[in-house]
TIVO-2410 file (N, C-alpha, C; in nm, 3 decimals):
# residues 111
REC num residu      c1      c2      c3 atome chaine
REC   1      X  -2.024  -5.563   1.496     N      A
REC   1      X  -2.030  -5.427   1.451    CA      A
REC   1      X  -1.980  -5.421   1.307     C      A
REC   2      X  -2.056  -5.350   1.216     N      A
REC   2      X  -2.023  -5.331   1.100    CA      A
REC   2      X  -1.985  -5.177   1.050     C      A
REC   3      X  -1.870  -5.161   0.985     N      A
REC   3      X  -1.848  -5.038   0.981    CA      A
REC   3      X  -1.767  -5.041   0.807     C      A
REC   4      X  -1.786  -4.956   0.746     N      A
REC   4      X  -1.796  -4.899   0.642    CA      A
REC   4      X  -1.677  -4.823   0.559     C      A
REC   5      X  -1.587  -4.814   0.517     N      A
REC   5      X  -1.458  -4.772   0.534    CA      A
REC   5      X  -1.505  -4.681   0.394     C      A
REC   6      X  -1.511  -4.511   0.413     N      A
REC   6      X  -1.568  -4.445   0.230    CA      A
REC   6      X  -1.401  -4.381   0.219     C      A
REC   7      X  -1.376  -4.416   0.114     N      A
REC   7      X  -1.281  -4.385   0.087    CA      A
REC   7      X  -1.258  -4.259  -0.027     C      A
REC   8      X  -1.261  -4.151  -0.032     N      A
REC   8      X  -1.282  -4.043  -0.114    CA      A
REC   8      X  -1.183  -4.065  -0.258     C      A
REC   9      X  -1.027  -4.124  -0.232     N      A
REC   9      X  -0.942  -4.141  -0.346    CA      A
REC   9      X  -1.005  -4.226  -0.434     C      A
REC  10      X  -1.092  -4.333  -0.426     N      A
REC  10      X  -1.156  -4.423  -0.506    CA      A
REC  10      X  -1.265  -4.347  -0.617     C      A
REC  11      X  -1.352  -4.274  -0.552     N      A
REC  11      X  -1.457  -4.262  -0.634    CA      A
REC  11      X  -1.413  -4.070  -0.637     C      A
REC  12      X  -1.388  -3.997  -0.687     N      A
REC  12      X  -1.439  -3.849  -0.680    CA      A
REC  12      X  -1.528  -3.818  -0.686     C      A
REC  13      X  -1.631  -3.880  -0.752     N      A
REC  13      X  -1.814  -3.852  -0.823    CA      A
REC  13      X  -1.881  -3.885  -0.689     C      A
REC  14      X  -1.840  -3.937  -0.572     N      A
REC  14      X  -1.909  -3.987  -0.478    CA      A
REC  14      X  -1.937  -3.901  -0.345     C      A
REC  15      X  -1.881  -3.803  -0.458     N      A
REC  15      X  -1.912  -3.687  -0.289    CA      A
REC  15      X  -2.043  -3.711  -0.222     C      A
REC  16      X  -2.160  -3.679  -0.269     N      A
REC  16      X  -2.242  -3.712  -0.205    CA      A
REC  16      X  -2.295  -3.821  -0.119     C      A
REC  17      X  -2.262  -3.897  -0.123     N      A
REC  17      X  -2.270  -4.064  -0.052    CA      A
REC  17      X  -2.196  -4.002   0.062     C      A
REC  18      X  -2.025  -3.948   0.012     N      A
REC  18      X  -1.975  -3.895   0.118    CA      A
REC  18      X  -2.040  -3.811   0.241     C      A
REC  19      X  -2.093  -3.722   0.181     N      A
REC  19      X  -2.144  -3.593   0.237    CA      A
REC  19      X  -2.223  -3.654   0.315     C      A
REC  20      X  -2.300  -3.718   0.288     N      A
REC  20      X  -2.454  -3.810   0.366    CA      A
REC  20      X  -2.392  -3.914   0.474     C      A
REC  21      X  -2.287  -3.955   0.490     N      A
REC  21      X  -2.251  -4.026   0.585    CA      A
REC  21      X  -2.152  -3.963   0.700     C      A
REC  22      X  -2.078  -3.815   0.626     N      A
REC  22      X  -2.084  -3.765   0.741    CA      A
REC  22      X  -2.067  -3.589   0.695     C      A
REC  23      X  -2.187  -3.554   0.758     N      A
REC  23      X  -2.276  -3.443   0.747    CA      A
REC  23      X  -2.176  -3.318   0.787     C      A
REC  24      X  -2.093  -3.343   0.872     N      A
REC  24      X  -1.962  -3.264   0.879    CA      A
REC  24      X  -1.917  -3.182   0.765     C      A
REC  25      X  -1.859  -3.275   0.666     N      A
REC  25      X  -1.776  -3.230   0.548    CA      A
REC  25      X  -1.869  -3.140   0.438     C      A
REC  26      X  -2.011  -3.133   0.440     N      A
REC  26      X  -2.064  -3.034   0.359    CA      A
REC  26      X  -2.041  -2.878   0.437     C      A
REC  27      X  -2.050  -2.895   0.576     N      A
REC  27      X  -2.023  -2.785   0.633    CA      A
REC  27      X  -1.882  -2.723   0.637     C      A
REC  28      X  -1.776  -2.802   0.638     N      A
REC  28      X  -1.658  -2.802   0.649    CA      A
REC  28      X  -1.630  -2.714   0.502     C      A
REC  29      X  -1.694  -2.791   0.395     N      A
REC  29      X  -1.603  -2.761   0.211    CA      A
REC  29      X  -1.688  -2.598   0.245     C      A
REC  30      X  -1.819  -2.591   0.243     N      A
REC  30      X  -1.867  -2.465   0.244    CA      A
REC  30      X  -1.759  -2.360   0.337     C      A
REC  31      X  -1.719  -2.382   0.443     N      A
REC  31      X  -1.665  -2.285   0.508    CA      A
REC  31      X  -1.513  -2.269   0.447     C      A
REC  32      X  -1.436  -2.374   0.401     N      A
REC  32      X  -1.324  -2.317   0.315    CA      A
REC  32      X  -1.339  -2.264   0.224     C      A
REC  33      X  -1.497  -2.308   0.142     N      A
REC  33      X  -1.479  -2.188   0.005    CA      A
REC  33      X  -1.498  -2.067   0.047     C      A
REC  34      X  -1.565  -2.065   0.128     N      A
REC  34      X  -1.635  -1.915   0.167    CA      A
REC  34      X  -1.496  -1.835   0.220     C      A
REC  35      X  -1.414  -1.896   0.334     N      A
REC  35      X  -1.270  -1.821   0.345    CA      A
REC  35      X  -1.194  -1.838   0.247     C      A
REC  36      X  -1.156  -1.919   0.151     N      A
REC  36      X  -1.054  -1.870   0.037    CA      A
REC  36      X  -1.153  -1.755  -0.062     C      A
REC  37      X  -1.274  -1.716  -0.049     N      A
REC  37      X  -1.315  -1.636  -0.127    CA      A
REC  37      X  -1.290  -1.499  -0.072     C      A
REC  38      X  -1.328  -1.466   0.067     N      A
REC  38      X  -1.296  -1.390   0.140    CA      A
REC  38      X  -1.141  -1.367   0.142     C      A
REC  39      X  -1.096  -1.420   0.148     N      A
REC  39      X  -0.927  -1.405   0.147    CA      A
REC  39      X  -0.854  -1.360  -0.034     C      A
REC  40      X  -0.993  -1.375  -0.117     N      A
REC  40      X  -0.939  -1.360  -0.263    CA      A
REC  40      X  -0.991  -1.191  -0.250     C      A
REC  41      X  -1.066  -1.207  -0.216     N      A
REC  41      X  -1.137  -1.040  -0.235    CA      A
REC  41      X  -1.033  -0.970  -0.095     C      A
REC  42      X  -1.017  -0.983  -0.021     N      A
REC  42      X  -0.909  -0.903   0.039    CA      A
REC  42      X  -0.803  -0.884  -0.014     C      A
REC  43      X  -0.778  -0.972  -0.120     N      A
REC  43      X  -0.593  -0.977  -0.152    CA      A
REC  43      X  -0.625  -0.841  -0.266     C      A
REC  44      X  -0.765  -0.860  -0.310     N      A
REC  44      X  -0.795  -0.809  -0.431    CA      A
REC  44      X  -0.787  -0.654  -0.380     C      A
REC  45      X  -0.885  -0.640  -0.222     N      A
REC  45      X  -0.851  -0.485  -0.214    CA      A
REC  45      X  -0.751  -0.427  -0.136     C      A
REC  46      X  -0.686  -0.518  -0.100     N      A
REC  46      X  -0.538  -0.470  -0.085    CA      A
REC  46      X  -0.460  -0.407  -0.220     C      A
REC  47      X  -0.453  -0.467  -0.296     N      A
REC  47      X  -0.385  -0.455  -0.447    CA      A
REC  47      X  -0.463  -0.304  -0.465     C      A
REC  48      X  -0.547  -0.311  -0.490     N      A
REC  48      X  -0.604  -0.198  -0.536    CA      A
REC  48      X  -0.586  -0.060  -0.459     C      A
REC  49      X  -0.591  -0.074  -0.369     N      A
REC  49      X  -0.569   0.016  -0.218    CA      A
REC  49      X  -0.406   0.077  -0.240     C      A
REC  50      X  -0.384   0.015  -0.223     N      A
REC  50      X  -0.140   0.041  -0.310    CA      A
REC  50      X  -0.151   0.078  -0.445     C      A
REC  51      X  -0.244   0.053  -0.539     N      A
REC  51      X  -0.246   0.094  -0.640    CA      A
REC  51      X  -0.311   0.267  -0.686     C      A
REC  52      X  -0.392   0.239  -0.594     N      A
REC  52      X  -0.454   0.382  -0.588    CA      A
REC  52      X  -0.358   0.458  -0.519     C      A
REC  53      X  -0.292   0.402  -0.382     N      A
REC  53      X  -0.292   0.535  -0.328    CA      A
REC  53      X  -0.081   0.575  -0.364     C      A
REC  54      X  -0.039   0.451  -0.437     N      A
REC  54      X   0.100   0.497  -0.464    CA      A
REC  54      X   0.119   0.499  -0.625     C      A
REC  55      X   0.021   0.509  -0.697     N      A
REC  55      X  -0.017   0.526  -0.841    CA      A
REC  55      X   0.098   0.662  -0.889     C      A
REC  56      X   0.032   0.784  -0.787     N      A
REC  56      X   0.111   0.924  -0.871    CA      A
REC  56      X   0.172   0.978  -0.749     C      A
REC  57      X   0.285   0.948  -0.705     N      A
REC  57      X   0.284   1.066  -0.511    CA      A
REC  57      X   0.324   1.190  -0.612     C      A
REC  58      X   0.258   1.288  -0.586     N      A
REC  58      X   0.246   1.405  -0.560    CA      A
REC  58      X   0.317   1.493  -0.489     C      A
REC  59      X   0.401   1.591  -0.516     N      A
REC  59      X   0.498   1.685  -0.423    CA      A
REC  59      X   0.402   1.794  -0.373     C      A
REC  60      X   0.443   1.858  -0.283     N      A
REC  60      X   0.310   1.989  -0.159    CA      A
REC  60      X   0.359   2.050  -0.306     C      A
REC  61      X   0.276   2.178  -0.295     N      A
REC  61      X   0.275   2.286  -0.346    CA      A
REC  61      X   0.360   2.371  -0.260     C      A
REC  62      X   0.444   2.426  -0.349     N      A
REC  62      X   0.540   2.560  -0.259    CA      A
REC  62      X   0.421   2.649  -0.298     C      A
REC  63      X   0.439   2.702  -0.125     N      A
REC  63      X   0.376   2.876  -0.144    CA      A
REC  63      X   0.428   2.987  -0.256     C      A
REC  64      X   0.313   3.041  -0.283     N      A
REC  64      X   0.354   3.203  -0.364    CA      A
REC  64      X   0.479   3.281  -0.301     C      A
REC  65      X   0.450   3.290  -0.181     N      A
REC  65      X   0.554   3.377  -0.151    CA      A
REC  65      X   0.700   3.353  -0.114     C      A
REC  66      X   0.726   3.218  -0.193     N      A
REC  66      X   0.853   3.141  -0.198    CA      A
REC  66      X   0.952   3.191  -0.349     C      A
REC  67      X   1.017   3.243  -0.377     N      A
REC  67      X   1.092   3.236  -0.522    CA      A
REC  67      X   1.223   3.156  -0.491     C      A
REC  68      X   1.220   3.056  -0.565     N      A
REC  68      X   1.304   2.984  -0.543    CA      A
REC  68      X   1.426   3.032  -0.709     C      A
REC  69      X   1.587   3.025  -0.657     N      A
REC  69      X   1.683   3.054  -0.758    CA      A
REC  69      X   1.673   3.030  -0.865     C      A
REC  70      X   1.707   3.166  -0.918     N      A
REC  70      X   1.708   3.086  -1.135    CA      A
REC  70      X   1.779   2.937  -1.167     C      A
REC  71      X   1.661   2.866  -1.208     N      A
REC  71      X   1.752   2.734  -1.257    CA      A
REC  71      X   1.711   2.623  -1.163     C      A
REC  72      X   1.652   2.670  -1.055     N      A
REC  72      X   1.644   2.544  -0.951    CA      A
REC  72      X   1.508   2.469  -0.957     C      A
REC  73      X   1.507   2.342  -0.896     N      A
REC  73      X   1.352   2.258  -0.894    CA      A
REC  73      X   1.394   2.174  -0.810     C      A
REC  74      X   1.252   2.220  -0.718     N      A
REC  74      X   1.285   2.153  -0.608    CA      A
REC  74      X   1.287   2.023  -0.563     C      A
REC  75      X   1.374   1.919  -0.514     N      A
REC  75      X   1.361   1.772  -0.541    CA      A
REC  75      X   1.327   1.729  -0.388     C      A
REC  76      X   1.317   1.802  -0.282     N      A
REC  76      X   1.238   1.757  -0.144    CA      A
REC  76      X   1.218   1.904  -0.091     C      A
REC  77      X   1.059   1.884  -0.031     N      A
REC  77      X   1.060   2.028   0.055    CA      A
REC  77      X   0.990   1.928   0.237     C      A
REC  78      X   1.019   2.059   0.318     N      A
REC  78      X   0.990   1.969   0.429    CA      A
REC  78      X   0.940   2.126   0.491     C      A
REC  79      X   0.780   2.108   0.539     N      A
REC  79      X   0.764   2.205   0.624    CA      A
REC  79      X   0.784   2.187   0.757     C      A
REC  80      X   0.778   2.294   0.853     N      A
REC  80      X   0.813   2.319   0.973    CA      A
REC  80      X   0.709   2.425   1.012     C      A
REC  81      X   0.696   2.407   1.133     N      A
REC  81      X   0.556   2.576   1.221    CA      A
REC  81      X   0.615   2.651   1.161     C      A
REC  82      X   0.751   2.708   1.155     N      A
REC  82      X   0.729   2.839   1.132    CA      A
REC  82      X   0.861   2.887   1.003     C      A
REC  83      X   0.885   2.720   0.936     N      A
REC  83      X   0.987   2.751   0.791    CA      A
REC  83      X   0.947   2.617   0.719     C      A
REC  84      X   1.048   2.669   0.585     N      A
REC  84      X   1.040   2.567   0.506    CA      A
REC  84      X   1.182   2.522   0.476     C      A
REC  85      X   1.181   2.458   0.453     N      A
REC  85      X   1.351   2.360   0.379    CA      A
REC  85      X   1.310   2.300   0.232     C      A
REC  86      X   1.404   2.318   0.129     N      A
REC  86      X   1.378   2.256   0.021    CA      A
REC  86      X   1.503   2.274  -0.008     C      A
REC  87      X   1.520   2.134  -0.064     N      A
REC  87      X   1.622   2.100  -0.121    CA      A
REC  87      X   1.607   2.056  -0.259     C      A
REC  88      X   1.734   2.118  -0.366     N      A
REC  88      X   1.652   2.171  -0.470    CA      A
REC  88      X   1.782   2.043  -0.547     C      A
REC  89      X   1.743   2.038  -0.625     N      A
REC  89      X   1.850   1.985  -0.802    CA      A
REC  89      X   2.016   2.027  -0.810     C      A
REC  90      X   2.034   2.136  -0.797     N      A
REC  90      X   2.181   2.264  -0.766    CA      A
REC  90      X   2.256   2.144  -0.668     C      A
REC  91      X   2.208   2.129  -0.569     N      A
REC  91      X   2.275   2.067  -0.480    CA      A
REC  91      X   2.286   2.168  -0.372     C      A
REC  92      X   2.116   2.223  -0.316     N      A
REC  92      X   2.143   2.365  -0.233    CA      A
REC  92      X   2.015   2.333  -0.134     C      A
REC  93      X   2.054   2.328  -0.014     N      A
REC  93      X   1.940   2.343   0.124    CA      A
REC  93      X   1.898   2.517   0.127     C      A
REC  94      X   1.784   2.514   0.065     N      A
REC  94      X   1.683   2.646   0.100    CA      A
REC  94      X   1.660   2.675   0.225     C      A
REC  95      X   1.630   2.746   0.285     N      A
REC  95      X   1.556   2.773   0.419    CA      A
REC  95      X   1.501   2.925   0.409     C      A
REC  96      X   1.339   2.920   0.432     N      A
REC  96      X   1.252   3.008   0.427    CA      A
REC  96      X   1.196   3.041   0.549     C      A
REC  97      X   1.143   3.166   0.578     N      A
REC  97      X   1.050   3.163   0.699    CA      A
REC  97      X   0.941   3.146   0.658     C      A
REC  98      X   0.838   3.201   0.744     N      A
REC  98      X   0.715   3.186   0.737    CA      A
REC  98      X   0.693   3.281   0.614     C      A
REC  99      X   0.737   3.410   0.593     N      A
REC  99      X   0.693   3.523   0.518    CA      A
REC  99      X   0.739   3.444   0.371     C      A
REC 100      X   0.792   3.340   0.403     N      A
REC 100      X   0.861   3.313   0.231    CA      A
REC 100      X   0.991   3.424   0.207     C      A
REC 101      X   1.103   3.445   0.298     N      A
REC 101      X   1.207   3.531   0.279    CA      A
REC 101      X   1.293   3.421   0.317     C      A
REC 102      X   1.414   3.424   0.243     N      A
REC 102      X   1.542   3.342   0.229    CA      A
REC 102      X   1.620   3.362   0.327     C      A
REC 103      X   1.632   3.265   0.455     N      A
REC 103      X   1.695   3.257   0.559    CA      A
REC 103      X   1.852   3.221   0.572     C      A
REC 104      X   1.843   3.110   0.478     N      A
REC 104      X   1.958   3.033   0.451    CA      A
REC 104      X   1.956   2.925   0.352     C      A
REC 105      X   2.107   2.993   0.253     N      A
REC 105      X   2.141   2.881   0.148    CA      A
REC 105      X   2.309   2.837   0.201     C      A
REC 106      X   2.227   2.693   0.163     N      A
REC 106      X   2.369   2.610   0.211    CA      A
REC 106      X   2.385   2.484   0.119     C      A
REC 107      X   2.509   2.469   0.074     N      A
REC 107      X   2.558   2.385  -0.067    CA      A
REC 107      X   2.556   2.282   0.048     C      A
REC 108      X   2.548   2.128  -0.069     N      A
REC 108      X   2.573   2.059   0.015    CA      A
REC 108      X   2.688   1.995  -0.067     C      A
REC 109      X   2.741   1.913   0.017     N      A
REC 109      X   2.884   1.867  -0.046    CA      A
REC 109      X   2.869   1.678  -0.034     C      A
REC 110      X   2.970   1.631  -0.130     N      A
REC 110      X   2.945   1.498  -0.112    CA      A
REC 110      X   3.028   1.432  -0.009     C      A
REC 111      X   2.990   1.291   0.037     N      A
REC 111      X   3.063   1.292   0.118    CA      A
REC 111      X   3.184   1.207   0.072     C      A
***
């Protein structure tokens, strides 16, 4: 029996000789390029996807029928069914109803 020993570290230029003796490895290199390409373009719209969607966050719009205190801006609001909470710059928990009428102001203190 005669057998053939191809050794790929010897020649690089010899892929093909390679390839032709065993028909495997053309199928094999094709399917890793094809998944590291696939895996480049996913990474790619991942990136883009976080980029778009945490680019500018955006605060809700307070309703019209909210007046919030001279001097204040609001630094978190949180709705609820039937109020709002905003917590403003002052160092003050708002609480609104539904009508936009001032339920409750409450300082907050550090701890």
């Amino acid at each position: 029996m005669v057998t053939t020993r191809l050794d790929m570290d010897d020649d690089l230029n010899g892929w093909k000789e390679t390839a032709k003796a065993v028909p495997e490895l053309r199928f094999l290199r094709m399917l890793v390029t094809g998944l590291a390409l696939v895996m480049g373009l996913g990474m790619i719209a991942i990136v883009a996807l976080l980029w778009i969607r945490l680019g500018q966050p955006q605060m809700p719009q307070l309703p019209d029928a909210i007046s919030l205190p001279e001097g204040a801006t609001p630094e978190a609001v949180t709705y609820g069914r039937n109020w709002t909470v905003i917590v403003t710059d002052l160092g003050e928990v708002l609480l609104y109803d539904q009508g936009g009428s001032l339920r409750s102001r409450t300082p907050l203190t550090a701890p």
